[in-house]
C-alpha positions in Angstrom: 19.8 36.1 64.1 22.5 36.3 61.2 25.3 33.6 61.1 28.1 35.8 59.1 30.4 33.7 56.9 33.6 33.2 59.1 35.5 31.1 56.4 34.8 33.9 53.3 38.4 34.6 52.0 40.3 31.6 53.3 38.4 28.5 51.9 37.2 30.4 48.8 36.7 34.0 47.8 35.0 36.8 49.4 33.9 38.6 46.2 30.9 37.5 44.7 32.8 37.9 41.4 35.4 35.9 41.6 33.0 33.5 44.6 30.9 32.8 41.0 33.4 32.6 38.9 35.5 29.8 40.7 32.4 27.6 41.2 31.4 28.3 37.3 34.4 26.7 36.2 34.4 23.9 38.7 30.6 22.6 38.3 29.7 20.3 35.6 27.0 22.0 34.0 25.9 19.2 31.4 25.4 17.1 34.0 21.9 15.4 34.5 20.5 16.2 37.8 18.9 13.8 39.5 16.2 13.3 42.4 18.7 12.6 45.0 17.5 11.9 49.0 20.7 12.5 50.4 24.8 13.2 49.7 27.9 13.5 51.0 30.0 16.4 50.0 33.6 17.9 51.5 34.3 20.7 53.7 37.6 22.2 52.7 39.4 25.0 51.1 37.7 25.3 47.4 41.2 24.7 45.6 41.6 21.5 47.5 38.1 19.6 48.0 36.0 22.1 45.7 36.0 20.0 42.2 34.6 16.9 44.2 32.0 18.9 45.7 31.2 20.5 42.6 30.7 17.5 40.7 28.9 15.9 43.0 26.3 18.4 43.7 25.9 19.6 39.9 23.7 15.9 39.9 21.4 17.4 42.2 17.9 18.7 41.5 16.9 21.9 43.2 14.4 21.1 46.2 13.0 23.2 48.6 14.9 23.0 51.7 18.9 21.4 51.9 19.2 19.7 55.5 23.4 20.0 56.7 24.6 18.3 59.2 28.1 18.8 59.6 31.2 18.1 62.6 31.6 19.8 65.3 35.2 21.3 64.4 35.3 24.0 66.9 34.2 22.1 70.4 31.9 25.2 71.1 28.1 25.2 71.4 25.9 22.2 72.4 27.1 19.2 71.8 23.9 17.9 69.4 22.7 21.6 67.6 20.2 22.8 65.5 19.2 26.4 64.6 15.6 27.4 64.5 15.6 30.8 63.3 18.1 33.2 61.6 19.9 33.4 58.4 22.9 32.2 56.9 24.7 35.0 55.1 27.2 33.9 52.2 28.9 35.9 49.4 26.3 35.1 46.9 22.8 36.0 49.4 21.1 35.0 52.2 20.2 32.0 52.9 16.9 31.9 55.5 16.2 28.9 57.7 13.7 26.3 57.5 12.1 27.4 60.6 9.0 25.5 60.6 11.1 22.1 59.2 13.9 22.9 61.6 11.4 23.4 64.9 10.0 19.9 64.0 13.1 18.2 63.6 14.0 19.6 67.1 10.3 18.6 68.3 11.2 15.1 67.3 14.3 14.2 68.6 15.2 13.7 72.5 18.6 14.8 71.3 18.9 17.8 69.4 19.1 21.1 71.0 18.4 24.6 69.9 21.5 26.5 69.6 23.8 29.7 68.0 27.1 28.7 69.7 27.9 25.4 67.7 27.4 27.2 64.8 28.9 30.3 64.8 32.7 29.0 64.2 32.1 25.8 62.1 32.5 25.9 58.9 31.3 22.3 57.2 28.2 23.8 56.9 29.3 27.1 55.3 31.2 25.7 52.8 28.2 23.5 50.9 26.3 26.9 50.9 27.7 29.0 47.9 28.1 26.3 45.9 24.0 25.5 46.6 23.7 29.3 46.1 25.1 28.9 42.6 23.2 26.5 41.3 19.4 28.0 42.6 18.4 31.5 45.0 15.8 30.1 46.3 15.4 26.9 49.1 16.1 27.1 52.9 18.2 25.5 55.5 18.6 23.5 58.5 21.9 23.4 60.0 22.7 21.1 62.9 26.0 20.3 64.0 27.2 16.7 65.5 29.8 16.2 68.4 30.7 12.5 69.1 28.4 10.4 70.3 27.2 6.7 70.4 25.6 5.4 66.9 22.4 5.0 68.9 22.3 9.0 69.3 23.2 9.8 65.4 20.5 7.1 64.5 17.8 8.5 66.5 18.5 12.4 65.0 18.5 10.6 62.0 15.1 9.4 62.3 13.7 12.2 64.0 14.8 14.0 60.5 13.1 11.6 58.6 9.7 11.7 60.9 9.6 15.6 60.6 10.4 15.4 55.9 7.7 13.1 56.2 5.0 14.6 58.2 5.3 18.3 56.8 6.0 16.4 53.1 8.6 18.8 53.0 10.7 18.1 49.4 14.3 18.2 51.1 17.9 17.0 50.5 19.9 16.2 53.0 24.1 16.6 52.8 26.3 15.4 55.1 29.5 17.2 55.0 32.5 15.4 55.9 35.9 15.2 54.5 37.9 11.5 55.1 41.4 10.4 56.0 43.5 13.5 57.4 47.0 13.7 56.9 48.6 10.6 55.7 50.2 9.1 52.9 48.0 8.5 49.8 47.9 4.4 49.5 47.2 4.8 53.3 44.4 7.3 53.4 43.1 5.9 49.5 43.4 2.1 51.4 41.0 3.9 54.3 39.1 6.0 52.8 38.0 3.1 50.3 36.8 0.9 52.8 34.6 3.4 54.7 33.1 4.4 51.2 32.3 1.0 50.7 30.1 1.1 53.9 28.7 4.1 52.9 27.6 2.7 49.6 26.2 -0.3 51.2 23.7 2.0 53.4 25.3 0.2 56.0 25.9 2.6 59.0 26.7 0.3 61.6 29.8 -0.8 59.5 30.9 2.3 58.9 31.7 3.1 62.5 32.8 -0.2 62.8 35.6 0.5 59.8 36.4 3.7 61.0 37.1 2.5 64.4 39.3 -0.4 63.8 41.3 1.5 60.8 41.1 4.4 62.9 39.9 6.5 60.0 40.3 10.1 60.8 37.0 10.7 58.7 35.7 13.9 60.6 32.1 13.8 59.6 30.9 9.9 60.5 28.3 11.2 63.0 26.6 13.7 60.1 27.0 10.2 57.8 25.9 8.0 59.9 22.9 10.3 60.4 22.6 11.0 57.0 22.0 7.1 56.7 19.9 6.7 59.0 17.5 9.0 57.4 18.0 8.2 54.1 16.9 4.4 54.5 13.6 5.3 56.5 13.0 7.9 53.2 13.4 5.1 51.0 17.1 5.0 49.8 17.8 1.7 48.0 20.8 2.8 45.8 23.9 4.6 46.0 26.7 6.1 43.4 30.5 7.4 44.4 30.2 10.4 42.0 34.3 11.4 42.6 37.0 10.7 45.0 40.2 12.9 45.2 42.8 14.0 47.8 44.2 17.6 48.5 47.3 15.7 46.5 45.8 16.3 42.8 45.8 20.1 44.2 49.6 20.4 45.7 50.7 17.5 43.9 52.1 16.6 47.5 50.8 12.8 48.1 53.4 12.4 50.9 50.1 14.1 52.9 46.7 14.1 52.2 43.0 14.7 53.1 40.7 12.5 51.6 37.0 13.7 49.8 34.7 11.5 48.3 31.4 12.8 47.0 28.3 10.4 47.2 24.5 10.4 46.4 21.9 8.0 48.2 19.2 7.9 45.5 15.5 6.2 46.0 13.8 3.6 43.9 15.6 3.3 39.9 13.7 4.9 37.3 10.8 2.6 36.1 11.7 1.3 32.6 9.4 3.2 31.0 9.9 6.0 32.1 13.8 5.7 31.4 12.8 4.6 27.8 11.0 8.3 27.3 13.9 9.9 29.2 16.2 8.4 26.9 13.8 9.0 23.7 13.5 12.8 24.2 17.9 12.8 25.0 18.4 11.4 22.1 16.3 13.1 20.0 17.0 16.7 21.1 21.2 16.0 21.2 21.0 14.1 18.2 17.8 14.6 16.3 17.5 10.4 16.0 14.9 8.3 17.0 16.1 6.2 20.0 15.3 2.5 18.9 13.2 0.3 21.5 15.0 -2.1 23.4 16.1 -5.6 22.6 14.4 -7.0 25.3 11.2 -5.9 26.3 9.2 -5.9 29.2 5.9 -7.7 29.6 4.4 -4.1 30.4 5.9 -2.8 26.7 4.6 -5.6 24.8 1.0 -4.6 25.2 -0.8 -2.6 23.7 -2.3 0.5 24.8 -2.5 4.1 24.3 -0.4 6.1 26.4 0.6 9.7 27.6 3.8 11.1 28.4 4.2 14.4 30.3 7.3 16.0 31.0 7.7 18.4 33.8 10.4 20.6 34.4 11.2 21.9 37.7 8.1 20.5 38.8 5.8 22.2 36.4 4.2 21.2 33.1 6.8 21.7 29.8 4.6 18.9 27.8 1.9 16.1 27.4 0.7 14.4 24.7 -0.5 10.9 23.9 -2.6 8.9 22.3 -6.3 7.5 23.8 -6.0 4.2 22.3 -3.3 2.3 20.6 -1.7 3.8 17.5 1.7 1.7 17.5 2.4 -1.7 17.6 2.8 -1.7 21.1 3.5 0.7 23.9 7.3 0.9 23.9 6.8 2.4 20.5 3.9 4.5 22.2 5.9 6.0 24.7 9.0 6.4 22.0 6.7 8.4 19.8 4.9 10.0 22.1 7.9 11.3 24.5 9.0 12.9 20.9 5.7 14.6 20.4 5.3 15.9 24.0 9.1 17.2 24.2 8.4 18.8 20.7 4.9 19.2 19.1 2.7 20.5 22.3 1.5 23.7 20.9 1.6 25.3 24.7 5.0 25.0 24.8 8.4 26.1 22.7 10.2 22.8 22.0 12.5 20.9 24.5 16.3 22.9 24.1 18.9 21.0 24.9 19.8 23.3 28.0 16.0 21.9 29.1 17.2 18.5 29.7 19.3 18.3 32.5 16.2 20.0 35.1 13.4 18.1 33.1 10.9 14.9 34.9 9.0 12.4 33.0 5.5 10.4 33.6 4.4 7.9 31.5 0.9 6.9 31.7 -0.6 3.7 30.0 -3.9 3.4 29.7 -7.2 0.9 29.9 -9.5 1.6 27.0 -12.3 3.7 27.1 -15.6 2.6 28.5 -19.1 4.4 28.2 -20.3 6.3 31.0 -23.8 6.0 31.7 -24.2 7.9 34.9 -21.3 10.5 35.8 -22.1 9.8 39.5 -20.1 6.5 38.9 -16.8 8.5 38.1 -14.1 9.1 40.7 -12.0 12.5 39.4 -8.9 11.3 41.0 -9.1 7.4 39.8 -10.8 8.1 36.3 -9.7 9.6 33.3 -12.1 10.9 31.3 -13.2 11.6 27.2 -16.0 13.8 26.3 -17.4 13.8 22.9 -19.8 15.6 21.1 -19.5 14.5 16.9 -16.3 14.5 15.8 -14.6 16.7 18.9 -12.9 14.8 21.6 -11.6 16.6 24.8 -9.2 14.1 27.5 -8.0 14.4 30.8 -6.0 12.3 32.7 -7.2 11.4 35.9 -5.6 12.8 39.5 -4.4 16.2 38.2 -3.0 18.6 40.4 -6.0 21.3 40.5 -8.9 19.2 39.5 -11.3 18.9 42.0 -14.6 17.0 41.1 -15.8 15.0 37.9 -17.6 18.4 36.8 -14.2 20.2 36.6 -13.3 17.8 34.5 -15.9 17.8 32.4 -15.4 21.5 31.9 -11.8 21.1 31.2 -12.4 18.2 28.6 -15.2 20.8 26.5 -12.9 23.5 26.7 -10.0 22.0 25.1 -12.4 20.6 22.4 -14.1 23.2 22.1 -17.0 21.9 22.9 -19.6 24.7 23.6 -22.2 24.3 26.6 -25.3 23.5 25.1 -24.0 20.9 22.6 -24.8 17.5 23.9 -22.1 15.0 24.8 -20.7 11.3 25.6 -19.1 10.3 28.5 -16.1 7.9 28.1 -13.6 6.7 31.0 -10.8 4.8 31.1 -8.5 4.4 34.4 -3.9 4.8 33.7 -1.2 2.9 35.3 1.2 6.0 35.8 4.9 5.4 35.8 6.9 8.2 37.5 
């Protein structure tokens, strides 16, 4: 089943061209993007509500499936709908659902039901999809459309969402598209529309519909938020950010009037501080080629001392890793500072980190216990121990719990190889065990 774009030439262009083009120069491309479990982004035309949706999902790293749940604008279909099957069509491509994800979700909840007709007019959900289209080709979707309901209803899809991310360990985002106040004055809808973001930023869905019904906020998407919520708190939301908040007056310069949007991200738990120290290290050095200096207060973990490994990823694969098996520095704040440097820029595997790099780029940061002497390999665990083989002067490490490593003699194998190591030379066992920050 195709869903054809029914909004294509009213709320932004039809030509792929000029589609591109319009988003290009709305997006914020030097933002960082962020792991992000859920947002809230707008729904209208793209001159009006398209620069708050725009900067709010140029913060938003590409995952593998987008989860929309928008209002039920049109009245048709069922009144609580998902799609199973099909494909979304938009200016820029195709986008293919999330079957497997989507059927689950459905499984789940006592709610939801499987259905074309809510879909086929609406258009919250259409509008988030060229701008996701722009920013990566490749991810799915599940659509499912909200009609008013009691909170119990929107909490329960809500968890039925989370259940299904969970058990498939699907890597998802999930957007609730809504616009806020409709058609009023701008200190009326700005008075409004602040106090249901305040809600919102709280996690605090029960408040939320509480606001909107006593201010009678004429927010149209507080079902796909409340939802959204829901979900987000049983995925482990703890922290929120109001990334921009306009009204269609900055368009038309008409405040007499407006529609509120306000674009939001629900993130999970804050960067450890190491991590955010080799973040920060590797910015720094690659915008400004300095040395970022350690902080003024440290941390009982970066007083120690230890030697430590810092791999960057970027788009979930490898882009660097280097470190250090026992101390080097004074302590491991330095460690991670020098060694976020070396891994960003001295890893002979890969070119150096471009500053273009950093916006889609992940760091780990692994301390580790010295090394001990292995006297039996049968006492090693691949996935809890890292491991040093030595023959002479050659050393070979590897970390311990690597994607692709599968037993103690793989590792073993992997250590000789990148020593160079040859089969027959005799060797030493060390292991050490890491406390990895990610």
């Amino acid at each position: 089943m195709i869903r054809s774009p029914i909004v294509a030439g009213k709320f932004y262009p039809e030509s792929p061209a000029r589609l591109n083009k319009m988003i290009w120069g709305m997006v914020d491309e030097k933002a960082a993007r962020e792991e992000v479990i859920g947002l809230i982004s707008p729904h209208a035309g793209y001159i009006y509500s398209g620069a708050v949706a725009a900067a709010t999902l140029s913060r938003v790293k590409p995952k593998d499936t987008f989860i929309v749940l928008g209002p039920n604008h049109s009245g048709r279909g069922r009144p609580f709908s998902i799609m199973t099957e099909g494909v979304w069509r938009t200016p820029l491509g195709d986008v293919a659902i999330d079957s497997q994800l989507a059927s689950q979700i459905l499984n789940d909840s006592a709610y939801l039901e499987d259905d074309y007709g809510a879909h086929e007019y609406e258009h919250s959900i259409e509008v988030q999809l060229p701008f996701l289209k722009y920013f990566m080709q490749d991810f799915k979707l599940v659509p499912i459309v909200l009609s008013h309901a009691a909170s119990s209803i929107y909490k329960e899809i809500g968890s039925a969402i989370a259940r299904a991310v969970k058990d498939l360990s699907r890597k998802t985002v999930i957007i609730a598209s809504s616009d806020m106040t409709h058609y009023e004055p701008y200190e009326s809808a700005w008075m409004k529309d602040n106090s249901a973001v305040e809600a919102i930023l709280a996690l605090d869905e029960d408040e939320l519909l509480k606001r909107v019904h006593e201010l009678k906020i004429s927010m149209c998407g507080y079902a796909p938020v409340v939802s959204l919520i829901s979900a987000a708190k049983k995925l482990g939301a703890k922290t929120t950010e109001l990334v921009s908040y306009q009204t269609s007056g900055d368009a038309s310069d008409d405040y007499r009037s407006v529609v509120g949007y306000a674009g939001i991200i629900i993130k999970g738990v804050e960067m450890p501080p190491l991590v955010k120290v080799a973040k920060e290290t590797v910015e720094t050095y690659v915008k400004k080629g300095k040395v970022l200096e350690p902080p003024d207060e440290l941390t009982p973990e970066m007083k120690e001392t230890a030697g430590v490994f810092v791999s960057i990823y970027k788009c979930g694969e490898l882009r660097g890793c280097i470190g250090t098996f026992e101390p080097v520095e004074k302590n491991v704040i330095e460690e991670v500072i020098a060694n976020a440097i070396s891994s960003a820029t001295r890893d002979p595997r890969f070119p150096p980190v471009a500053f273009n790099d950093l916006k889609d780029l992940d760091y780990n940061v692994d301390v580790l216990t010295r090394p001990k002497p292995v006297a039996n390999k049968d006492q090693l665990d691949h996935k809890k121990h890292g491991l040093i083989v030595e023959a002479g002067s050659k050393r070979g490490l590897l970390l311990p719990d690597l994607e692709g490593v599968v037993s103690v003699d793989h590792q073993i194998s992997i250590c000789r190889q990148k020593a160079g190591i040859e089969l027959d030379e005799p060797i030493v066992l060390y292991y050490f065990q890491v406390k990895r920050y990610e």
